[in-house]
DSSP file (Angstrom, degrees, kcal/mol; ACC not computed):
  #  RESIDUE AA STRUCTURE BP1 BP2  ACC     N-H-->O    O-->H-N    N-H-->O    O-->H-N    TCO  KAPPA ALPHA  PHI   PSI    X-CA   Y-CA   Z-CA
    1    1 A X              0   0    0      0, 0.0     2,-0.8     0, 0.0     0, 0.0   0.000 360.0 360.0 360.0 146.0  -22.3    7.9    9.7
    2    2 A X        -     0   0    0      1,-0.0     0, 0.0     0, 0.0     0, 0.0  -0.857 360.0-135.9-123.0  98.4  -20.9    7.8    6.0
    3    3 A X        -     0   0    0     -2,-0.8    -1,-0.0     1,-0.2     0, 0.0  -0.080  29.4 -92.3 -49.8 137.1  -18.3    5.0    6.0
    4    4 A X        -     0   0    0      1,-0.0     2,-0.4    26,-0.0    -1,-0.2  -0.030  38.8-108.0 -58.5 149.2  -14.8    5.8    4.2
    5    5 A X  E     -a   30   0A   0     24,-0.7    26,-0.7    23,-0.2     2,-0.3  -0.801  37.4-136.3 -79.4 146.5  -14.4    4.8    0.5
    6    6 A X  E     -a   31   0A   0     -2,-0.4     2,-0.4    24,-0.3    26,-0.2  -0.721  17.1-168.7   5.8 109.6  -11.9    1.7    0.3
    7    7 A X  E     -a   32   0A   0     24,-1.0    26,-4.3    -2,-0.3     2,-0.4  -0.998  11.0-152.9-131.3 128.8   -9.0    1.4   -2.4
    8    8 A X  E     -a   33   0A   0     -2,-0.4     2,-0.6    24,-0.2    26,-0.2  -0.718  19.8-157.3-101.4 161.2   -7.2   -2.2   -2.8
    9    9 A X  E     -a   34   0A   0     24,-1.7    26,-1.8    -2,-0.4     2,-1.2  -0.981  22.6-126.0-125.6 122.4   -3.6   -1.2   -4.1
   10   10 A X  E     -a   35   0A   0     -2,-0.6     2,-0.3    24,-0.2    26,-0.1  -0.668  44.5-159.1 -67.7  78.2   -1.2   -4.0   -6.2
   11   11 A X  E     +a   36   0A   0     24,-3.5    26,-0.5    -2,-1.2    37,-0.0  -0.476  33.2 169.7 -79.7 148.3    1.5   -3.1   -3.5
   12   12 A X        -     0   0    0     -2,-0.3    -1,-0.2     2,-0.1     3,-0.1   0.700  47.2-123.8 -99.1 -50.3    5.1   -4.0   -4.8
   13   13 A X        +     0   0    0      1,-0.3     5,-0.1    38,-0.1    -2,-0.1  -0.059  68.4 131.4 101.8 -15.8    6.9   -2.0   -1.6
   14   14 A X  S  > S-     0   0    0      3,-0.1     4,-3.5     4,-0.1    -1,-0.3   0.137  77.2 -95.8 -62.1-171.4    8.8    0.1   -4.1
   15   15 A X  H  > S+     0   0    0      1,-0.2     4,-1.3     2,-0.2     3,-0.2   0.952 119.4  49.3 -45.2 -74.8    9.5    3.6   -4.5
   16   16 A X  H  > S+     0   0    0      1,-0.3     4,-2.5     2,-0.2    -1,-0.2   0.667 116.8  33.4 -70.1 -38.4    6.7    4.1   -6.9
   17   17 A X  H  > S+     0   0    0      1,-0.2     4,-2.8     2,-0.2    -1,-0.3   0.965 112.8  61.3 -83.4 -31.9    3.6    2.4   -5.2
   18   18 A X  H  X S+     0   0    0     -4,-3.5     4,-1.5    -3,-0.2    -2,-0.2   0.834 108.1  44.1 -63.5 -10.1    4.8    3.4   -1.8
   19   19 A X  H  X S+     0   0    0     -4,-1.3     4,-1.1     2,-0.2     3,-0.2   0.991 113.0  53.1 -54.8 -81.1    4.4    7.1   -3.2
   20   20 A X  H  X S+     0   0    0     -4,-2.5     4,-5.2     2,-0.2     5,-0.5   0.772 102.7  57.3  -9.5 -69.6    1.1    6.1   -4.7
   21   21 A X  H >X S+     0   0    0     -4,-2.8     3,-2.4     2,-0.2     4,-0.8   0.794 111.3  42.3 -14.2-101.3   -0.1    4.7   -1.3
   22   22 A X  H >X S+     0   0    0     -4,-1.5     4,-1.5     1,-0.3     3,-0.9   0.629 111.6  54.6  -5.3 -67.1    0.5    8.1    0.4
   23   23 A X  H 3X S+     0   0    0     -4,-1.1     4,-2.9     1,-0.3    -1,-0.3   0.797 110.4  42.9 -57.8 -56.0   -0.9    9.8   -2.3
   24   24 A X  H <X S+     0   0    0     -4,-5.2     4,-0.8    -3,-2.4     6,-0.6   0.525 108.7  58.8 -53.6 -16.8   -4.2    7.9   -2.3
   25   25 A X  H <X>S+     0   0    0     -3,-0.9     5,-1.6    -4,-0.8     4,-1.3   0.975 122.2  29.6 -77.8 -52.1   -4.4    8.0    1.6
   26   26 A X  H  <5S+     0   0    0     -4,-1.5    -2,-0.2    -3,-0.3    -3,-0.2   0.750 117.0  48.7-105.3 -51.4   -4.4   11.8    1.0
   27   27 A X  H  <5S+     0   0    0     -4,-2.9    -1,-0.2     1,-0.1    -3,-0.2   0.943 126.7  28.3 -33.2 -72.4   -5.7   12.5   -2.0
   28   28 A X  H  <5S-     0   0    0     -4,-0.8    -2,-0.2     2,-0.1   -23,-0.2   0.374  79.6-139.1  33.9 -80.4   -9.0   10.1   -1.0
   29   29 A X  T  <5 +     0   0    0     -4,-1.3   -24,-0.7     1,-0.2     2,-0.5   0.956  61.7 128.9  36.1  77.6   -9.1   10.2    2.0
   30   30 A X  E   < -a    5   0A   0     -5,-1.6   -24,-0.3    -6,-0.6    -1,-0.2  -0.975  65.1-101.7-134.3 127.2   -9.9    6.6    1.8
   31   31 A X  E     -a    6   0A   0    -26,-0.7   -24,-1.0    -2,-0.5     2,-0.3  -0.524  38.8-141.1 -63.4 145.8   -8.2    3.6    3.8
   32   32 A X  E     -a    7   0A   0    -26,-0.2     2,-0.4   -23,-0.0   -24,-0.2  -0.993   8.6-153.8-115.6 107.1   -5.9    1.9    1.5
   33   33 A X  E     -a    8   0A   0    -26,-4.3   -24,-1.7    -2,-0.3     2,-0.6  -0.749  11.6-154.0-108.5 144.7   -5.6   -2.0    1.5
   34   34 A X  E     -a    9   0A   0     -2,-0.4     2,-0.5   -26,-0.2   -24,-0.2  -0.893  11.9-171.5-115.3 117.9   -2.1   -3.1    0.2
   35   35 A X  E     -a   10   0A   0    -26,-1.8   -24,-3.5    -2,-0.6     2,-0.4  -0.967   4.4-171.7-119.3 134.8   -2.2   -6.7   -1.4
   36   36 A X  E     -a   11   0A   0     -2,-0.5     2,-0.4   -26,-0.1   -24,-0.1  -0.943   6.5-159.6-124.2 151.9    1.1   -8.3   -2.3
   37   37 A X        -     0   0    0    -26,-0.5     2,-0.5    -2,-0.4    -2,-0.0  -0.982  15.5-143.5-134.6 142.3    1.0  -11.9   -4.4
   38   38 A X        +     0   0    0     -2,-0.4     5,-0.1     1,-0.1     4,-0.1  -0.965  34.2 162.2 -97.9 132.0    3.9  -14.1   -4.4
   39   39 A X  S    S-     0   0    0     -2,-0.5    -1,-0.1     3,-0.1     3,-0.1   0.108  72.0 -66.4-140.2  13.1    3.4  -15.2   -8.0
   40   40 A X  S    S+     0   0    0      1,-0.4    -2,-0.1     3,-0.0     3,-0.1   0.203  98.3 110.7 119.2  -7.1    7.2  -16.7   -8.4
   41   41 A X  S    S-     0   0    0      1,-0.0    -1,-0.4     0, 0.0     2,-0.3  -0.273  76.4 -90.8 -87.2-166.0    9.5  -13.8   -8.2
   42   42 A X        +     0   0    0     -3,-0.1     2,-0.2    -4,-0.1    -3,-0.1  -0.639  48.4 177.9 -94.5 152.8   11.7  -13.3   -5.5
   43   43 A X        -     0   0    0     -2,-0.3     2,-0.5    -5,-0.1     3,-0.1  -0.889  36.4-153.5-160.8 165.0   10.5  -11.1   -2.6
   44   44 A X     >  -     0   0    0     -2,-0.2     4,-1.4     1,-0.1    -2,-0.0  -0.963  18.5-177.5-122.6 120.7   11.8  -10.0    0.6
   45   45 A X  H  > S+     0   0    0     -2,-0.5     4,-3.4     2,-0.2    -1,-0.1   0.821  79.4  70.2 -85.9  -8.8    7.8   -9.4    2.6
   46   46 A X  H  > S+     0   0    0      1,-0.2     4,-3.4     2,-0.2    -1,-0.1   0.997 107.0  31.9 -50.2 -64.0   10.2   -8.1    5.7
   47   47 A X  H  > S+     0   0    0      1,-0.2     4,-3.6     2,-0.2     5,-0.5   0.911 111.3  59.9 -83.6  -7.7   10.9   -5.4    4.0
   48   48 A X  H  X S+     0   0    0     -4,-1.4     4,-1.5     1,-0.2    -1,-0.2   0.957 114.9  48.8 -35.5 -50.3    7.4   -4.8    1.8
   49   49 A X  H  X S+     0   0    0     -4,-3.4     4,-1.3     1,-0.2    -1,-0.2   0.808 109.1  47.8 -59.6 -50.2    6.0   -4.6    5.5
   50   50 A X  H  X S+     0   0    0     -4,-3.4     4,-1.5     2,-0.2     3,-0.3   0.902 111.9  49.0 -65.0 -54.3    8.5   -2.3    6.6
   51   51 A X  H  X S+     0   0    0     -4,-3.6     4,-1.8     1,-0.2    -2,-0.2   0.848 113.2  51.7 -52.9 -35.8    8.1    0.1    3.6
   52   52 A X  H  X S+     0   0    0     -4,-1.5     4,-1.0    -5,-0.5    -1,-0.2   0.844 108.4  45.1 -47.6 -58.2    4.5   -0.1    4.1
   53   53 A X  H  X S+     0   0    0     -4,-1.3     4,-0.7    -3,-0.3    -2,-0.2   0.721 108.2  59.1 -90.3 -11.7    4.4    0.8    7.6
   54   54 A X  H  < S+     0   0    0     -4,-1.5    -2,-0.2     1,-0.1    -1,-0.2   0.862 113.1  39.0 -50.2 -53.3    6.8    3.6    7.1
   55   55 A X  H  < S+     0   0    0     -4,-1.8    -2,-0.2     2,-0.1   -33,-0.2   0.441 105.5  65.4 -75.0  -9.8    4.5    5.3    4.6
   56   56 A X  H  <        0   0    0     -4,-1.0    -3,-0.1     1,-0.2    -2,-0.1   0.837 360.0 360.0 -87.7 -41.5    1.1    4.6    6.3
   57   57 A X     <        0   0    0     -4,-0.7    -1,-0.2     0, 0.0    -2,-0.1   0.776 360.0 360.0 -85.6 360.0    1.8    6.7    9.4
């Protein structure tokens, strides 16, 4: 059995990567791993999560 190809994504939560996401899921057909880094800005991860799990299903 010929395992799915793997894409890590520099998720933000916005509009533009959660499009991406989608797009890669679909395009792909690959599972999509979403990494977020707190690197000093502000971020809210409630909703990263929430945008995230909106667009995955």
């Amino acid at each position: 059995m010929k395992s799915k190809k793997k894409i890590v994504l520099a998720y933000s939560g916005g509009l533009d990567t959660s499009i991406i996401l989608k797009w890669l899921q679909e395009n792909y057909d690959a599972d999509v791993i979403c990494y977020t880094a707190d690197v000093g800005q502000e971020i809210d991860r409630k909703k990263i999560i929430t945008n995230a799990k909106k667009i995955w299903c």
